[in-house]
C-alpha positions as a Markdown table, in Angstrom:
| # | Residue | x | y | z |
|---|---|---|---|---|
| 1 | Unk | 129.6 | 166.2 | -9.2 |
| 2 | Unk | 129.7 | 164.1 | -6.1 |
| 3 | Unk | 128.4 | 160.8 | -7.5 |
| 4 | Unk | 131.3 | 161.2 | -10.6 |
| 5 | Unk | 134.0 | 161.5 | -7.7 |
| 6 | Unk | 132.8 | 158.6 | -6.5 |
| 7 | Unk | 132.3 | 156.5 | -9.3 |
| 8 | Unk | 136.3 | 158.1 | -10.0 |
| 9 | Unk | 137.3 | 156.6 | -6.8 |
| 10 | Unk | 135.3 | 153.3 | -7.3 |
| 11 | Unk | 136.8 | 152.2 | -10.8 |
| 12 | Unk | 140.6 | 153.0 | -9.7 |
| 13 | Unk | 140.1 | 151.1 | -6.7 |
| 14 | Unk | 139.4 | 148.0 | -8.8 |
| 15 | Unk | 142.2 | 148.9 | -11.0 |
| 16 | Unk | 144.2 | 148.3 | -8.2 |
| 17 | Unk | 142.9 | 144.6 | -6.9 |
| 18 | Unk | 143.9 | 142.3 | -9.5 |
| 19 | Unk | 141.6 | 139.7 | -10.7 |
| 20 | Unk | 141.2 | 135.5 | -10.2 |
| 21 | Unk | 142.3 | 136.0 | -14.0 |
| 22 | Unk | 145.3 | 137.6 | -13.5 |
| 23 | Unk | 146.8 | 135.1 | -10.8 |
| 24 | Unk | 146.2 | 132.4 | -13.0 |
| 25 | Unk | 148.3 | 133.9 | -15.5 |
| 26 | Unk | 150.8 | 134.4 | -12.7 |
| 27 | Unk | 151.4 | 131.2 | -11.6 |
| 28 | Unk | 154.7 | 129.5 | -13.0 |
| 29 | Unk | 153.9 | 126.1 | -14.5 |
| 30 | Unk | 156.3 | 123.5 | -13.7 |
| 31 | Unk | 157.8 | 125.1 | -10.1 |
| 32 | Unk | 157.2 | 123.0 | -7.2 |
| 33 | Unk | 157.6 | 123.6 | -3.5 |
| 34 | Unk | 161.1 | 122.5 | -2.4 |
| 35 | Unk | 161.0 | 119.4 | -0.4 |
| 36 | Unk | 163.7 | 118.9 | 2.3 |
| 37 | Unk | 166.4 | 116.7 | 1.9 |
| 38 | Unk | 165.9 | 113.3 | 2.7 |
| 39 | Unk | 168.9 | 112.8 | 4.9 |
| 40 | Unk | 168.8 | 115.8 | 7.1 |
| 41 | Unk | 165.8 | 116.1 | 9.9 |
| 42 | Unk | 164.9 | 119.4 | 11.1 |
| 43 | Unk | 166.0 | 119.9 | 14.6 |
| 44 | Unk | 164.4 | 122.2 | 16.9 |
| 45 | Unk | 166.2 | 123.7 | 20.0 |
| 46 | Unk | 165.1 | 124.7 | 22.9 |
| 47 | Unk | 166.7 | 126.3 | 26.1 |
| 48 | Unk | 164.9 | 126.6 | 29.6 |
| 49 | Unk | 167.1 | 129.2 | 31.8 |
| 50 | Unk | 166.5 | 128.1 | 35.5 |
| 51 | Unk | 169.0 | 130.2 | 36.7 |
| 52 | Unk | 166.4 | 132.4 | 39.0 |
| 53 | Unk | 164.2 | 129.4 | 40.5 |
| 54 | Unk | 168.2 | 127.4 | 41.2 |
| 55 | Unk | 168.8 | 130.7 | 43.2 |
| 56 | Unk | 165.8 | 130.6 | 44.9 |
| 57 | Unk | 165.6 | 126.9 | 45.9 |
| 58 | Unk | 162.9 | 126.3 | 44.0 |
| 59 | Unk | 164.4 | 123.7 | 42.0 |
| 60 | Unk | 167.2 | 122.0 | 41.2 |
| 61 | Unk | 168.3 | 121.9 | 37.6 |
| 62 | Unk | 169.5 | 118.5 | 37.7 |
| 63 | Unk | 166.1 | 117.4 | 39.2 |
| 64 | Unk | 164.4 | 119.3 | 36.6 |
| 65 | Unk | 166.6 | 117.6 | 33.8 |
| 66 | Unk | 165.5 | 114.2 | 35.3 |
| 67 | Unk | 161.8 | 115.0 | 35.4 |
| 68 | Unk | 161.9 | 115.9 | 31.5 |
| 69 | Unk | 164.1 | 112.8 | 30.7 |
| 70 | Unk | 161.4 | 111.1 | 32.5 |
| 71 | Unk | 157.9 | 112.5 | 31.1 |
| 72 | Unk | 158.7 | 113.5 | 27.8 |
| 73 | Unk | 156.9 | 111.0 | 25.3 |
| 74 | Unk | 157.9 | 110.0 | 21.9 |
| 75 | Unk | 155.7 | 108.2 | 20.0 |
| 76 | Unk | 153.6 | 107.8 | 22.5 |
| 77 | Unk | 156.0 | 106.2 | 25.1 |
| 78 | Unk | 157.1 | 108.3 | 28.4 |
| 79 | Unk | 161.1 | 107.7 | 29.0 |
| 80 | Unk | 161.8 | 106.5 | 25.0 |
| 81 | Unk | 164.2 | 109.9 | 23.9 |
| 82 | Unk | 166.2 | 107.7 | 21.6 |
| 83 | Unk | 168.0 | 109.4 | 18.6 |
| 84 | Unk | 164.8 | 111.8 | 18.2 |
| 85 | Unk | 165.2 | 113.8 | 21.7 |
| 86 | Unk | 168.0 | 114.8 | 23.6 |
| 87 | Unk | 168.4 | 116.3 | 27.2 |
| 88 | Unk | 171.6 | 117.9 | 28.2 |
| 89 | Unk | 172.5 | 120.5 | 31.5 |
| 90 | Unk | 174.8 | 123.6 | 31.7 |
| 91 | Unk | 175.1 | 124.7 | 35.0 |
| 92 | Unk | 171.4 | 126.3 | 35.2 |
| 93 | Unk | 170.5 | 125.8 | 31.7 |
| 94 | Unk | 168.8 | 122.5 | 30.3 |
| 95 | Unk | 168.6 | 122.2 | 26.0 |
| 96 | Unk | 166.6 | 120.2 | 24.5 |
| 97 | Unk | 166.9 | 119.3 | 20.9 |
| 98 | Unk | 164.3 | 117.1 | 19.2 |
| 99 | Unk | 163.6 | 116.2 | 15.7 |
| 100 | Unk | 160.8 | 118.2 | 13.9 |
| 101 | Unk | 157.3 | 117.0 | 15.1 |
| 102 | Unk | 157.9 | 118.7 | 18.8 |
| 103 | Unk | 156.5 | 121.7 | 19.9 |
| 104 | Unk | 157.8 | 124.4 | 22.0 |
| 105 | Unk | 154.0 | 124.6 | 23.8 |
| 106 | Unk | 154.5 | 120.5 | 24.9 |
| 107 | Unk | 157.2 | 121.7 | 27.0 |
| 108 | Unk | 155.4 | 124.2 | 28.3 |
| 109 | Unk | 152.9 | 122.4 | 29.7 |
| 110 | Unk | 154.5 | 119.2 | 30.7 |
């Protein structure tokens, strides 16, 4: 009785896992990824608060601002933002938007 439970339980778990068969047949011929439009870029934004170490003296927000204007590197040049990066200040808040190949983690650890 046991081993017919099982063997129950075996056959409608593969019921349930379709196979390499069945995802070939469910594949759409002809549909491709969409591409991103050539014109626009992604942009990425990013916002570093320094409210708390500007009320602490720790640092001055417009010094920061200048230290990232001054070490970030694009294509493999420190201090060349051009068009890809940009570096702008409100009060205690700097944002930086880049174009797409920039990661959050680079600023991190600048």
């Amino acid at each position: 009785l046991k081993r017919s439970a099982f063997a129950a339980s075996d056959t409608a778990h593969s019921r349930a896992v379709p196979s390499s068969r069945d995802f070939k047949t469910m594949v759409v011929k002809g549909l491709k990824k969409k591409a991103a439009a050539k014109g626009k870029k992604a942009t990425l934004k990013f916002t570093i608060d320094c409210q708390q170490p500007a009320d602490d003296n720790i640092i001055e927000p417009k010094d920061f601002e200048k230290f990232l204007t001054s070490r970030i590197k694009v294509e493999g040049k420190t201090g060349n933002l051009g068009d890809k990066v940009s570096i702008s200040r409100d009060k205690s808040k700097i944002n930086v938007t880049a174009e797409a190949p920039f990661s959050k983690r680079y600023l991190k650890y600048l």
